[in-house]
C-alpha positions as CSV (number, residue, x, y, z in Angstrom):
1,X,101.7,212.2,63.2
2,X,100.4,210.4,66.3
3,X,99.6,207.1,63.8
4,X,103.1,207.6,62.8
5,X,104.3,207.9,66.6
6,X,102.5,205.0,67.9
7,X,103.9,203.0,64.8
8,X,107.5,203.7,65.7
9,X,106.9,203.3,69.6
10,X,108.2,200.3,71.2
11,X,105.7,198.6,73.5
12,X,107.4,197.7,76.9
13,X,107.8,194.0,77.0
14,X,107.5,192.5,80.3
15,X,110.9,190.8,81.4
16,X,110.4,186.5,82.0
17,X,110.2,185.6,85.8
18,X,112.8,182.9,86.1
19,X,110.9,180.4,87.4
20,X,112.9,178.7,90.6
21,X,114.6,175.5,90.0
22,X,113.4,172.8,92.1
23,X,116.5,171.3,94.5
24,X,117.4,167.8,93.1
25,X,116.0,165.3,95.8
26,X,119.1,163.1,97.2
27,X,118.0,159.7,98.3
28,X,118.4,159.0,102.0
29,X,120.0,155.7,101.6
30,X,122.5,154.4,99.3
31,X,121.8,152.1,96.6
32,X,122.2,148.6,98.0
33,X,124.8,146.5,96.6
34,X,124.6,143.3,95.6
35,X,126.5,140.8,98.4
36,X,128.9,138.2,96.5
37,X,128.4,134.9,97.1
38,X,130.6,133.4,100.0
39,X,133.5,131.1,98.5
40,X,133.0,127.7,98.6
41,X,135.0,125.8,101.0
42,X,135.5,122.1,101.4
43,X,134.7,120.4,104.5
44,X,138.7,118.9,104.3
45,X,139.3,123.0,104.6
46,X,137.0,123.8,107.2
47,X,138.1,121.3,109.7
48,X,141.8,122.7,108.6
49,X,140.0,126.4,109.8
50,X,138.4,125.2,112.9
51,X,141.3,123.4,113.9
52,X,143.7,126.9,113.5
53,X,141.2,128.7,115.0
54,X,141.1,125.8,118.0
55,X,144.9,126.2,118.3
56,X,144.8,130.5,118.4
57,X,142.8,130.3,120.6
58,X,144.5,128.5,123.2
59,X,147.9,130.2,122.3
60,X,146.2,133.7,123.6
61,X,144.3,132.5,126.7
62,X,147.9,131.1,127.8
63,X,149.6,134.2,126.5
64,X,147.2,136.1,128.2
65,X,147.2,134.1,131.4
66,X,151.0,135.1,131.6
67,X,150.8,138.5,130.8
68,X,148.1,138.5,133.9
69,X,150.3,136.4,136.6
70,X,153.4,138.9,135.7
71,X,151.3,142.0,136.3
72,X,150.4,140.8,139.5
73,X,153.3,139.7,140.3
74,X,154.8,143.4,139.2
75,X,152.1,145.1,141.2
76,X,153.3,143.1,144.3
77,X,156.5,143.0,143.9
78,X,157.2,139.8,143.9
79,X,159.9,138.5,141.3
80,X,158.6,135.5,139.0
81,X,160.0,133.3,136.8
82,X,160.0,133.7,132.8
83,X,156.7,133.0,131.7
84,X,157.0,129.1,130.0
85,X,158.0,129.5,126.2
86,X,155.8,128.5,123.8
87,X,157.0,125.2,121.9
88,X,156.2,125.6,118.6
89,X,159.1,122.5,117.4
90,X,156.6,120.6,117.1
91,X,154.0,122.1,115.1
92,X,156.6,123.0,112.3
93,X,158.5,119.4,112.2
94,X,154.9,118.4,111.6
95,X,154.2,120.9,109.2
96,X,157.5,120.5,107.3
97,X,156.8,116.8,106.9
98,X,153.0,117.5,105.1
99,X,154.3,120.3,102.9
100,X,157.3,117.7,101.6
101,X,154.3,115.3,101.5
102,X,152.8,117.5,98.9
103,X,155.8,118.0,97.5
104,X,156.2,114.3,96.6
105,X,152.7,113.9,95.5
106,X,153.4,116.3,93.2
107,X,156.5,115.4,91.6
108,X,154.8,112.2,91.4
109,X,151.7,113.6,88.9
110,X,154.3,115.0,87.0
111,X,156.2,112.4,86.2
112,X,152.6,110.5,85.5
113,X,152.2,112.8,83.0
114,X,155.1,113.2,81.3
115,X,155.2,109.1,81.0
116,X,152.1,109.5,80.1
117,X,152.8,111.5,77.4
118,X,155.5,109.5,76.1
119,X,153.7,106.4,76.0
120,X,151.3,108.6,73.5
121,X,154.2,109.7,71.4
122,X,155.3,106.0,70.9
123,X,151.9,105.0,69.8
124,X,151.2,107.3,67.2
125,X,153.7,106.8,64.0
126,X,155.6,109.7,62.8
127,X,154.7,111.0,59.4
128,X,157.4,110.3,57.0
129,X,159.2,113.5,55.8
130,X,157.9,114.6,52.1
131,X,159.7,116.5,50.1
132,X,158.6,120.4,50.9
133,X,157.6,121.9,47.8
134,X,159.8,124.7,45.8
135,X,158.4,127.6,46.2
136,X,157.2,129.6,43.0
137,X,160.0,132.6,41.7
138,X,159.4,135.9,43.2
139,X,159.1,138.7,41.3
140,X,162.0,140.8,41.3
141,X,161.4,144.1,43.9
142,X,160.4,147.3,43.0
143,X,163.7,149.6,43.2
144,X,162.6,152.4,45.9
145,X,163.3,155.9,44.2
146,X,166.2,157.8,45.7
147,X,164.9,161.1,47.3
148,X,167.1,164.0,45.7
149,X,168.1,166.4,47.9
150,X,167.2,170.1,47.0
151,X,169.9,172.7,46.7
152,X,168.7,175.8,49.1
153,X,170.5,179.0,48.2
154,X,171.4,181.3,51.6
155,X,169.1,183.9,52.1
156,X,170.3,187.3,51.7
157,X,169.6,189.8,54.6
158,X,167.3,193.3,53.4
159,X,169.1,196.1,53.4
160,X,169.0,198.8,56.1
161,X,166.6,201.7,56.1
162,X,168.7,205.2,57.2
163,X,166.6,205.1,59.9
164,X,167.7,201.5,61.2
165,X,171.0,202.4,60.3
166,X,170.4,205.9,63.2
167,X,168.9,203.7,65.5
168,X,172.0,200.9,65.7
169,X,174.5,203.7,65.2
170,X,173.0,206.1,68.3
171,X,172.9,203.0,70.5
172,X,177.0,202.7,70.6
């Protein structure tokens, strides 16, 4: 019986060791991302750039010259006149006559175009108008088939059980 036993007995198998996972490593910096190219600018644009930033910049040192003589004047008590306004007239009358400038030079391409266009039109001859041709007979269409509509009887309810019949009946 002991062959028997030992042929029946399970040997203990011996339970995996999860073996530990190693920690993914993160990468101290960032990718790097490629830098776009800077636009292109013209040199007509740039001097239109240099010359805004030439004009902000004087605009705040006299703003902030102002803001400095009131404070003194403030801390000493002394009343000043209103800081001198900033005339600005000029720059937009200026400005108003270069964007209408535009405007005109545009108008102007337009109207090159479109007699340029016409000139183009006159020049080439029109085709004469042929006769379009008849079209061949269609066949006749298909009749579509009329979906009949199916009679549906009403459903009759089951009958009550007795014991359905108790149940409604004890409930008034």
């Amino acid at each position: 019986m002991s062959d028997k036993e030992e042929l029946f007995e399970e040997k203990p198998v011996p339970e995996p060791v999860p073996e530990p996972v190693p920690e993914p490593v993160l990468n101290e910096a960032p990718p790097v991302k490629a830098k776009k190219p800077k636009r292109a600018i013209s040199d007509k644009q740039r001097a239109q750039l240099a010359e805004n930033l030439k004009k902000g910049r004087e605009t705040s040192l006299r703003n902030r010259r102002a803001k400095k003589s009131a404070r003194e004047a403030a801390k000493s008590g002394k009343i000043v006149a209103a800081a001198p306004s900033i005339d600005h007239t000029t720059d937009i009358k200026q400005l108003r006559e270069e964007v209408s400038a535009i405007k005109k030079d545009r108008a102007e391409e337009k109207e090159r175009k479109r007699l340029k266009k016409l000139e183009k039109a006159k020049e080439t001859p029109k085709p004469k108008d042929e006769p379009k041709p008849v079209p061949a007979a269609k066949p006749d269409p298909v009749p579509v088939p009329v979906p009949v509509k199916k009679v549906v009887e009403p459903v009759k309810p089951k009958p009550m059980t007795a014991r359905q019949m108790m149940k409604m009946m004890s409930r008034l």
